[in-house]
N, C-alpha and C positions, 0 to 999 in steps of 0.2 A: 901287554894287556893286564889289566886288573883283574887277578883271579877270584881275586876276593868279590868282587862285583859280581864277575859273573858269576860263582857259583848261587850268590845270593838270587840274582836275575832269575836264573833257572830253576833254581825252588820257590822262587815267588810264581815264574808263570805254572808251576804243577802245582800248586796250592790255588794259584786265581780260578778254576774250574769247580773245587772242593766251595773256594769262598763265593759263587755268581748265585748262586742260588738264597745269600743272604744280605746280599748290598742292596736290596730294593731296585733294583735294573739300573747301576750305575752306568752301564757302558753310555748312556746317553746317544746311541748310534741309531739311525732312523733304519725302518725294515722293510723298504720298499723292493727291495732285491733279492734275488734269489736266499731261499736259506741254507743252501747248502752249498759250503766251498771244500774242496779236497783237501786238506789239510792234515797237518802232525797234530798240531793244535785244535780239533776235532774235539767240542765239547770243554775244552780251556780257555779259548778266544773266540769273539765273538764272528760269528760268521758273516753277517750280512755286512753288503759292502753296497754305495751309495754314493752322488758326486758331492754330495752337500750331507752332512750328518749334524743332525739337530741337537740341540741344549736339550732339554728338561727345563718346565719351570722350573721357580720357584730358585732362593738365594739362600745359603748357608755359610757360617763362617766356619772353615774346617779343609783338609784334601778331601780332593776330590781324583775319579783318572775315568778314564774312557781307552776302550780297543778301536781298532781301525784296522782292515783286510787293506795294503797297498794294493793300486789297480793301476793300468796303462795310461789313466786320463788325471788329469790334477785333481781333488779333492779338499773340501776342507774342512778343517775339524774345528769345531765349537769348544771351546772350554765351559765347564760348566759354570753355572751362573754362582757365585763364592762371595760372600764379604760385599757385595754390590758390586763385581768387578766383574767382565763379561770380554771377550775373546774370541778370535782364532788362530788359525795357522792353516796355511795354505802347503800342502804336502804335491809338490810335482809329481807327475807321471814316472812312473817304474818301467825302465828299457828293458831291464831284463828279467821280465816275470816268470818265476818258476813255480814246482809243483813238488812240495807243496809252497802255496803264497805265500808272500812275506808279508810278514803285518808289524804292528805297532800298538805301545803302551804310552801313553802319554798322562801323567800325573801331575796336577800342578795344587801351588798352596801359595798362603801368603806368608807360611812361614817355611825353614827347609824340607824337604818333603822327605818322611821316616815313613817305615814299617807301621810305626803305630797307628799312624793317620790309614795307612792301607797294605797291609799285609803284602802286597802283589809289587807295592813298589818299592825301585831300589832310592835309596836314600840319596838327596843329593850331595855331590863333593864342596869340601870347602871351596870358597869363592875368594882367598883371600888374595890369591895373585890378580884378583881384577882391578882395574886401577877405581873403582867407587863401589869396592865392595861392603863400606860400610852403610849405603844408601840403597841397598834391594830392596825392592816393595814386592816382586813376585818371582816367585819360584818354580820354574816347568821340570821336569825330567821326561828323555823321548827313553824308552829301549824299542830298537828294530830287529825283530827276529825271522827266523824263515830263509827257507834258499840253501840247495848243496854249496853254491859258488862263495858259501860266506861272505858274499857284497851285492850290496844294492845300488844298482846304477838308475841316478833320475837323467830324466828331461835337461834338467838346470842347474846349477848350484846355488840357485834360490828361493830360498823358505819364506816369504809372507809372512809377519806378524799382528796381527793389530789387539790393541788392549784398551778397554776403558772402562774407566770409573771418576765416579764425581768426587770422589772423597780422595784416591790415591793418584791422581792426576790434576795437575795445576797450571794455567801458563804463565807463570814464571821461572818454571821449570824447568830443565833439559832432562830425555829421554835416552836409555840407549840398552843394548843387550849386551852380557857378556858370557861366551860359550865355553863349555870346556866339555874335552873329550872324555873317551872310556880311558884314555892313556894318561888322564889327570892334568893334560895340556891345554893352557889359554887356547883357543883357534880363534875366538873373535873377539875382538874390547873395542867396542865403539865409543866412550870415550877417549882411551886410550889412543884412537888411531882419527878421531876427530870424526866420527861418523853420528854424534848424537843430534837428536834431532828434537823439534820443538812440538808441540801438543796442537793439534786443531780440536777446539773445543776441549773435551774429555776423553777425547782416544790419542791413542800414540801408533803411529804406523813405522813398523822397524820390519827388519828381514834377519834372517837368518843368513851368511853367504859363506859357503863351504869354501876354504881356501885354494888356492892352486895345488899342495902338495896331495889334497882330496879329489879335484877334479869335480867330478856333480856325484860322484861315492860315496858312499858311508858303508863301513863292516858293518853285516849283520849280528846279532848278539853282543851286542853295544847298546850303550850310551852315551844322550848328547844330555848336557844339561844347562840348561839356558836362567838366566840371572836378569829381571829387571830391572837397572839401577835407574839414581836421578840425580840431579845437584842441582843447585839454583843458577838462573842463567847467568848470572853475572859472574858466576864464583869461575874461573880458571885455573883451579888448584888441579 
């Protein structure tokens, strides 16, 4: 494990409580639901939990991050509205819900995602073992925290992505994600393993898909960090 992350992780999420009260309501998480979850992160992370958690108007170029309480049923997260570019991510059902809940930091940018952009989040890793790492247009980082059993068991081992914009999305272009763990490990390269996929209109529809040696798992107090690259379609470099 990367200690160096996590220690960072950890002091970013006991500083993210100190900093909610000055982001202008970044979480961007709608409060149709209860406001109060049992939680360690009481007062750090946003409590209220939702199937569908709403954007915020309005468009900036800059990071952006939003909290998210995992729940039993799939959910999905809005990315906030950035640079004209708009999103989400479809987060499966949690099998093994504990108490306190496990939740989730999700940060994304159009450039690598730092502290400076937002104190709370961990910076992403370099992407150069990805095989079109020199073509990312967007930048996510998840941390999942919560849970004695330090692991989160979904539903699936597939995460939903979809991203569009008119400016950083073309069709002559080819789409794909590339993931890398908290261990610094490629897990996914969809060019690399020929899973990139072409643009209907201005969105790109990609997934997430946790490998076999992951099962539908992920450790808690980790990171996933996800890479949007592209090449031209003709190019088979």
């Amino acid at each position: 494990m990367d200690i160096d992350r996590l220690i960072r992780a950890t002091v970013a999420f006991s500083l993210s409580g100190l900093l909610s009260g000055c982001t202008g309501g970044e979480s961007g998480l709608a409060s149709s639901v209860s406001p109060t979850v049992p939680s360690t992160y009481q007062g750090v992370m946003t409590a209220e939990r939702a199937s569908t958690l709403a954007a915020p108007n309005g468009s900036t170029c800059g990071q952006r991050h939003l909290y998210a309480t995992l729940q039993a049923t799939e959910m999905t997260v809005h990315f906030r509205p950035d640079c004209g570019a708009t999103g989400n991510l479809r987060i499966p059902g949690v099998t093994n819900l504990q108490s306190p809940l496990q939740e989730m930091l999700l940060c994304e940018s159009p450039q690598p995602v730092t502290h400076a952009g937002s104190p709370h989040c961990s910076p992403s890793l370099a992407d150069g073992n990805c095989q079109q790492a020199n073509s990312t247009i967007w930048y996510v980082t998840i941390f999942f925290a919560g849970g004695p059993s330090r692991q989160i068991d979904f539903a699936t081992n597939k995460f939903p992505v979809k991203f569009s914009s008119n400016t950083l999305v073309g069709l002559s272009n080819l789409y794909g994600l590339c993931v890398i763990d908290n261990e610094d490990d490629v897990i996914q390269d969809d060019f690399a393993d020929g899973h990139d996929v072409a643009p209907k209109g201005d969105t790109v529809n990609l997934k997430v898909v946790l490998p076999p040696s992951f099962g539908s798992s992920y450790p808690d107090y980790t990171d996933m960090d996800l890479f949007f690259e592209t090449k031209p379609a003709g190019d088979e470099r």
